[in-house]
KOLMIMAR-652334 format. One record per residue (C-alpha): x, y, z. Coordinates in steps of 0.001 Angstrom, whole numbers, plus 500000, padded with zeros to 6 digits. Example, Ala and Ser with C-alpha at 12.3 -4.5 7.8 and 13.67 -1.06 7.14 Angstrom:
512300495500507800;513670498940507140;
//
This chain:
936444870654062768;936255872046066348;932718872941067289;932673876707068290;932228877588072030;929833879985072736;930714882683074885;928406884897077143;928832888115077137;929218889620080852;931476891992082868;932072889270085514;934799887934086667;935823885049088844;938918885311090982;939830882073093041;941922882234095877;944577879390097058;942228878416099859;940153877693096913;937048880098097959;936472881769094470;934888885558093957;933161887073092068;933165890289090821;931100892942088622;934051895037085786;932690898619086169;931465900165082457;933208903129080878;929536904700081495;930005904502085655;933557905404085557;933304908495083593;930521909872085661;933448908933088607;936241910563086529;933419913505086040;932497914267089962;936592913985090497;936931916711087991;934335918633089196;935844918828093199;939212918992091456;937832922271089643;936285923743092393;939787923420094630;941195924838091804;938974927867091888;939117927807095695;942758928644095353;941933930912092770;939794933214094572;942493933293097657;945398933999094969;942961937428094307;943751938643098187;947392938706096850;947128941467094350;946871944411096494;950806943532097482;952181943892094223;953767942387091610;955714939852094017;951473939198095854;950315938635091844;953615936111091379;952855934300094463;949712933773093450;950298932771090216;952612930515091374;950419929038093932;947760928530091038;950003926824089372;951568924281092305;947733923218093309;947036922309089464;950003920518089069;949285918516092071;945647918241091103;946523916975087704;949336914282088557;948427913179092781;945006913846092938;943700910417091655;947133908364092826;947110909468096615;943188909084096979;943337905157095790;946313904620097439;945597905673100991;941517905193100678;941439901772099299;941204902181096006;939003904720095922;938463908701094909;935466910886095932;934103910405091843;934626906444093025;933109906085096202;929800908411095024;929181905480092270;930448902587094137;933447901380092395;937000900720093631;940409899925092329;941912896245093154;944670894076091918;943039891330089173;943641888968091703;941393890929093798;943218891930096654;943786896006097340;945621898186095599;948956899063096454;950314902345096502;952733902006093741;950338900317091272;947937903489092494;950453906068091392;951703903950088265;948676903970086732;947623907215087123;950551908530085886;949710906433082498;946821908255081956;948546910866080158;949250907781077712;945505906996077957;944331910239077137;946202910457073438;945394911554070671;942247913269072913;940286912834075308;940727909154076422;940362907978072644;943648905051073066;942294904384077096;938809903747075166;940558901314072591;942259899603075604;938889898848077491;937200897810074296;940014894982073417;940594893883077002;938025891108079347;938422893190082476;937954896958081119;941722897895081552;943317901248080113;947135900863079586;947485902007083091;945818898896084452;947254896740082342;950980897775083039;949990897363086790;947845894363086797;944836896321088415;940643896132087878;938171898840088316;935030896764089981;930984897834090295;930585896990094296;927425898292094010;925116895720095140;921386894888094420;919216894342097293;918549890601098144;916339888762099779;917470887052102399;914128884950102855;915660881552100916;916276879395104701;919684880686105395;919069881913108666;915141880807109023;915879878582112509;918536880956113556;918513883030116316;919259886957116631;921504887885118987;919990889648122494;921611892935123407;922686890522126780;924679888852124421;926766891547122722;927566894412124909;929114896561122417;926449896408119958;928733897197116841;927112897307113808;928464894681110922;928625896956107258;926599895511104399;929571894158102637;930577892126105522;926959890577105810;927769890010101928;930899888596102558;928984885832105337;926582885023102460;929214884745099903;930541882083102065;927317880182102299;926456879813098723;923949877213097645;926334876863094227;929818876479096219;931032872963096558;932856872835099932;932591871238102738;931379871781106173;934936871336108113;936338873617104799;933671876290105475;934000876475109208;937962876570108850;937751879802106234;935059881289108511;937241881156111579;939196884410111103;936013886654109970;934503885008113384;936851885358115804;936858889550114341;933295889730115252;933160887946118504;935985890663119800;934567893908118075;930680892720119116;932081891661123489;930343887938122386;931206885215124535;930472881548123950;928080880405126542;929125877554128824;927082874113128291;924239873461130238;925082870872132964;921138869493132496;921670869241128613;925385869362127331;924633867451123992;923341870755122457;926631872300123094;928794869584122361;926840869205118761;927306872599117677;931203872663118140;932071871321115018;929997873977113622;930563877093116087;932129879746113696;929533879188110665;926460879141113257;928279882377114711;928052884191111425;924653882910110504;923935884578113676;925393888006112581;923244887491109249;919989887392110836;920493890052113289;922212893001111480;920960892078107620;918157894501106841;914807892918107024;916682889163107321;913358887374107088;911429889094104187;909070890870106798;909002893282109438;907898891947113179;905732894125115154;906345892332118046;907103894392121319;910383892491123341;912058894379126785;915188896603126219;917208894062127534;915860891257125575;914859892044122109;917363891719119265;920117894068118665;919908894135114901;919727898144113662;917769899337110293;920181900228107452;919783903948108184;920947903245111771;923811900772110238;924719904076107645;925133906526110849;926747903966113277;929583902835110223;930299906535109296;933702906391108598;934544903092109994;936948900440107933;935083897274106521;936008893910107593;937416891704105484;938990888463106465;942528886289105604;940747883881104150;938170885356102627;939873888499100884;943527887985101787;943783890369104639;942630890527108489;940127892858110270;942333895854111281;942051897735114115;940565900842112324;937184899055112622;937120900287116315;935994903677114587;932363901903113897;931800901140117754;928371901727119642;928595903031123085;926875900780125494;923638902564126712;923264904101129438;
//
């Protein structure tokens, strides 16, 4: 007689990639993602009464205003109803408004985006979801399935994940004889999002076996990114002490990110310095209201190796000027 295995019960999941780096990520709950579906209903009702109210300028033109109007009540519900939730996670990566306010996203279940024709497929199954009423067989779906699907994610092989991410200390030795970069060093001074920093720490997990030449092989794309978008440039050796440089090589794109760690991570050390440095001298890491304001808008990096795509050119949006 078999023994029974015990399982635990969690809403994580572990992807692994063919570079074999494995991820891990956090199923959202039917609790987060109706307060999502909620706030997308809300903005959806108030275009909807938006258009309304502009439809009422129409009636002093007659019957063929009050038709027009009608009509155009009609055209923005429609749209509302079937494109509203398709065309937001398939042009803003996997995310809607509802989404982004409680941190969750869309991706394949072998974590990579979402594509647009997986965003609109299953979407348009959520009439199917929503039978007999109000999301009773979508319910029934999530309840019987490991990764929280509704028929529409399981037809197109799609996830909603929690990115929402506690804060960590960052205090454990990863980057406790590393040096912050000097504004010298960095001209352009951009400012690395949170989940990038995550990304970096992902990478140097105490509980992932791999080796050194592995880790500095993945971490070559997500370095090479940074150096561009930050204006770093490798210094040459020292022609009194060249062994320092020549040592480092084999490890030049991990000690480059461990680098990126301990300047832009929030409080990387567990405690705030009071120390006063020059402006030309002291670190160029930013507070995470600074790092909020300077990212408005921009793209996240993510890297080939890391999550199957490169740093795009859209990052550019997250650039500091140089001062003055």
């Amino acid at each position: 007689m078999t023994p029974l295995i015990k399982q635990k019960v969690d809403t994580r999941v572990v992807v692994e990639t063919p570079e074999g780096a494995d991820f891990q990520f956090v199923i959202a709950g039917a609790g987060t993602r109706a307060a999502a579906w909620l706030i997308d209903r809300l903005i959806q009702a108030g275009i909807l009464a938006l258009v309304s109210i502009l439809a009422l300028f129409l009636l002093p033109f007659g019957e063929a205003g009050a038709g027009l109007g009608f009509g155009g009540i009609l055209i923005i519900s429609f749209v509302l109803d079937w494109f509203y939730f398709s065309l937001f996670e398939a042009y803003w990566n996997g995310q809607t408004p509802g989404k982004r306010s409680q941190g969750l996203r869309v991706v394949r279940t072998n974590g990579t985006p979402i594509d647009p024709a997986s965003a609109i497929g299953r979407n348009f199954l959520r009439a199917a979801d929503m039978l007999p009423f109000f999301y009773t067989v979508g319910m029934i779906s999530m309840l019987m399935t490991r990764r929280l699907q509704r028929l529409g994610d399981l037809v197109f092989d799609t996830m909603v994940i929690d990115e929402r991410r506690e804060r960590i200390s960052r205090a454990g030795g990863l980057t406790a004889n590393i040096e912050a970069f000097l504004r010298s060093e960095c001209p352009r001074r951009f400012s690395v999002p949170e989940r990038t920093l995550a990304v970096i720490e992902r990478l140097f997990e105490t509980d992932r076996i791999i080796s050194e030449a592995r880790r500095e092989e993945i971490a070559r794309p997500l370095s090479e990114a940074l150096r561009k978008r930050l204006g770093y440039v490798d210094p040459q050796p020292d022609p009194r002490n060249p062994h320092t440089f020549f040592r480092t090589q084999g490890v030049r794109q991990t000690l480059f990110l461990l680098r990126v760690l301990k300047t832009f991570a929030e409080n990387p050390e567990g405690t705030k310095s009071t120390a006063k440095t020059s402006s030309e001298e002291r670190p160029i890491a930013v507070t995470a209201y600074q790092s909020k304001r300077l990212t408005a808008g921009s793209d996240e990096f993510v890297t080939s190796e890391l999550a199957n795509s490169a740093v795009s050119d859209a990052a550019d949006k997250g650039r500091v000027h140089r001062e003055p």
